[in-house]
C-alpha positions in Angstrom: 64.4 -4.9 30.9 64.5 -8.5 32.4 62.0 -8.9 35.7 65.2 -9.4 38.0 66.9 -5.7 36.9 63.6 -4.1 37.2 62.4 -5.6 40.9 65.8 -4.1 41.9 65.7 -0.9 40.3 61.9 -1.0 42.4 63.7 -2.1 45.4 66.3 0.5 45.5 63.5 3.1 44.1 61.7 2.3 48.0 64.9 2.9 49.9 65.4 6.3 48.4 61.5 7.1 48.8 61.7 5.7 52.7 65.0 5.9 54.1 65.6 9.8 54.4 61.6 10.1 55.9 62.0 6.7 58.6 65.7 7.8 59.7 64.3 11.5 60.1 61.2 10.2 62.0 63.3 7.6 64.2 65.8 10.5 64.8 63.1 13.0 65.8 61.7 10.1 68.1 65.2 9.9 69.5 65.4 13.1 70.5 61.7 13.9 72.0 62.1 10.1 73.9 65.6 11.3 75.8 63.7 14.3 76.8 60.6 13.4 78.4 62.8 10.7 79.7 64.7 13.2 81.7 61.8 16.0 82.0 58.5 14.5 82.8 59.9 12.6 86.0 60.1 16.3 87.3 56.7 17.3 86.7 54.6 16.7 90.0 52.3 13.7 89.8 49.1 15.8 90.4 50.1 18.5 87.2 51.3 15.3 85.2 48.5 14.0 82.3 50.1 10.8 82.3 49.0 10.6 86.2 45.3 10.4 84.9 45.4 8.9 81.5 46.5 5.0 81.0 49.0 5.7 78.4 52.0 8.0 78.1 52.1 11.2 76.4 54.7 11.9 73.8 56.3 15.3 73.6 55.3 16.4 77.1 58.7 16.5 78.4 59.8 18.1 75.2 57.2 21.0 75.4 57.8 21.2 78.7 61.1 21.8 78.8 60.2 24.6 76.0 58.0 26.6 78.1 60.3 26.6 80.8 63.4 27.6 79.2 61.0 30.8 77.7 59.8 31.2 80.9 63.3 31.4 82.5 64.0 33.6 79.4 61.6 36.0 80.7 62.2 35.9 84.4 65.8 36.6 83.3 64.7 39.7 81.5 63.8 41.5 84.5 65.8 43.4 87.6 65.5 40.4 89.5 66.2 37.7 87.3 69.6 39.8 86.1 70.5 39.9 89.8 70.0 36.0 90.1 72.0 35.3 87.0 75.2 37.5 88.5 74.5 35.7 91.7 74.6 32.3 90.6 77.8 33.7 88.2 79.4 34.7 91.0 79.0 31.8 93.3 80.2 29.3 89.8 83.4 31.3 89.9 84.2 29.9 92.9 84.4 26.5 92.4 87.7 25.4 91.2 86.9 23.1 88.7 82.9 24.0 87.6 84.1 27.7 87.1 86.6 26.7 84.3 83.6 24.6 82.3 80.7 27.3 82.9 83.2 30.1 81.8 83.9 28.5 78.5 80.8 27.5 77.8 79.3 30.4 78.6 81.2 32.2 76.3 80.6 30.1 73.5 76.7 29.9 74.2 77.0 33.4 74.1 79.0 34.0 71.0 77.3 32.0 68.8 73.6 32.9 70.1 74.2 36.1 70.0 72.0 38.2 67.3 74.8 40.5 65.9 77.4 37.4 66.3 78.7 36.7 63.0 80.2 33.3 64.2 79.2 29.9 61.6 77.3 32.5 60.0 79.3 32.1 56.3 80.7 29.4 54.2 84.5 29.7 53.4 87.3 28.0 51.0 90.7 27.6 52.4 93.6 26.0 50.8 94.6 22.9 52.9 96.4 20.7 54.0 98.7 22.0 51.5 98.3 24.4 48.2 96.6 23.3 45.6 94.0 21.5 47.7 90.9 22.8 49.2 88.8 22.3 52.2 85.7 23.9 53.3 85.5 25.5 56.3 83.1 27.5 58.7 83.9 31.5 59.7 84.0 32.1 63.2 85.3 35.3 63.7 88.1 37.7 63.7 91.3 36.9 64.8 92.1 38.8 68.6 94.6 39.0 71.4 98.1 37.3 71.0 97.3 35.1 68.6 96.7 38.0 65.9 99.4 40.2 67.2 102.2 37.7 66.7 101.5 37.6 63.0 102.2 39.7 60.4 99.1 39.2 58.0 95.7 39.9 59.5 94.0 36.9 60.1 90.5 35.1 60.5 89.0 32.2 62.5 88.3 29.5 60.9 86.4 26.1 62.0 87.3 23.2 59.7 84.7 20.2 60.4 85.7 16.5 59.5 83.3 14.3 57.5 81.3 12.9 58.3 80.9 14.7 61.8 80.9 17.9 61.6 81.4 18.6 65.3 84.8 17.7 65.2 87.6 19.4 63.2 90.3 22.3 63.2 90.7 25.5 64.2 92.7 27.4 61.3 94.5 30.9 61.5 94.2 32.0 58.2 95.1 35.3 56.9 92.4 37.4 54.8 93.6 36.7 51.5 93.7 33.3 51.7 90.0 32.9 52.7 87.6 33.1 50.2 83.8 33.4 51.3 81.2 30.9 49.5 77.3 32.2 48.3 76.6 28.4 49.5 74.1 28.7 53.2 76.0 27.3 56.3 73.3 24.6 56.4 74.0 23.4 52.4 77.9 23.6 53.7 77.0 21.0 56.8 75.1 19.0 54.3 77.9 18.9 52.2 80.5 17.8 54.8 78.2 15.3 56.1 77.9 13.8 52.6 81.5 13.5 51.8 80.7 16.0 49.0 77.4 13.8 48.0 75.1 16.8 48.6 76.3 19.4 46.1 74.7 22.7 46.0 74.4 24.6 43.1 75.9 27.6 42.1 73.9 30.2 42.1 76.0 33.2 41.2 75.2 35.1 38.2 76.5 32.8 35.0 79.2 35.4 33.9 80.6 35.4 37.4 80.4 31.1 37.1 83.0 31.9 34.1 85.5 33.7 35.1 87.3 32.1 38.7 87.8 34.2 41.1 90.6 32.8 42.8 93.7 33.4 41.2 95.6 30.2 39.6 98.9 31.4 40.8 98.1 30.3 44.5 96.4 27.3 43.3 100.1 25.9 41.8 102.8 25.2 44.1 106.2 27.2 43.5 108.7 25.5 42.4 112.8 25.9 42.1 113.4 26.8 38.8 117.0 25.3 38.9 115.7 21.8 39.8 112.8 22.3 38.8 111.0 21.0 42.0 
């Protein structure tokens, strides 16, 4: 191999050794510098380390801002902390504006946090934007209210993230049939999207179930007229 082809088959060796550990450090950075930024002006001067030691001390907003939230947690738990949650409820509802954003997110927070919630909890395969293509997509839920009693099939709820941010996307109707649930983890699914389909995860059904496709090839062809034949 000439010097040249090898010192960049070295090079490109580092930046697949390096690059996933320094962007994951300087993202972790990222996040624990925004909070202390925002947490550790709050703490009082005389409980604050950095009051008494000539350097600053990373991760003390961060942890914190976790023994608070547990603490809050706790309080939150008891007689008195449920009666200050339905008080502070109570007085949100009443502002015109703030009650609309703390109702929805509320809702969502407690959807998706919830232990027996079953929201972005499986992996799913829906055929769009048309048949014959697929897209992977996130199960939310159940289909309720008007939206389900207008239609005739029974349907699902189904997020449908954009690469490479996953945050954004489409919310699909689909009916059961047409959603077929993946063995894949929700987290090897985000990966997946992320990538553009870089990050493949294996299949890792039994091998005689990897033979025999489960979806039948009739909805993966699109009709056609047989007198024009289109």
């Amino acid at each position: 191999m000439p010097l040249f082809a090898r010192l960049r088959a070295y090079f490109f060796a580092g930046i697949l050794v390096t690059a996933p550990i320094g962007i994951t450090l300087y993202l972790t950075w990222l996040i624990i510098d925004f909070v202390d930024g925002q947490v550790t002006p709050l703490i009082p001067a005389r409980y604050n380390p950095e009051t008494y030691l000539p350097f600053g001390v990373p991760g003390l907003g961060l942890v914190v801002a976790v023994i608070a939230l547990t603490l809050i947690g706790a309080l939150t738990a008891g007689l008195l902390g449920r009666w200050l949650v339905r008080l502070s409820d109570r007085l949100m509802q009443r502002m015109p504006v703030v009650r609309n954003i703390h109702s929805a997110l509320k809702q969502i927070l407690e959807t998706v946090l919830a232990q027996q919630s079953k929201a972005f909890r499986q992996v799913v395969l829906v055929e769009y934007p048309r048949r014959g293509m697929w897209a992977l997509g996130f199960l939310t839920g159940e289909t309720v209210g008007e939206v389900q009693n207008i239609t005739e099939d029974d349907v699902l709820n189904v997020f449908l993230p954009t690469t490479p941010n996953p945050t954004s996307g489409f919310l699909l109707f689909v009916p059961h049939s047409d959603v077929h649930v993946l063995d894949m983890t929700v987290e090897e699914g985000i990966k997946m999207v992320v990538s553009g389909g870089i990050l493949t995860p294996p299949d890792r059904r039994p091998t005689e179930e990897q033979a025999q496709p489960t979806i039948p090839a009739a909805s993966r062809v699109t009709s056609r007229d047989p007198a024009t034949n289109r």
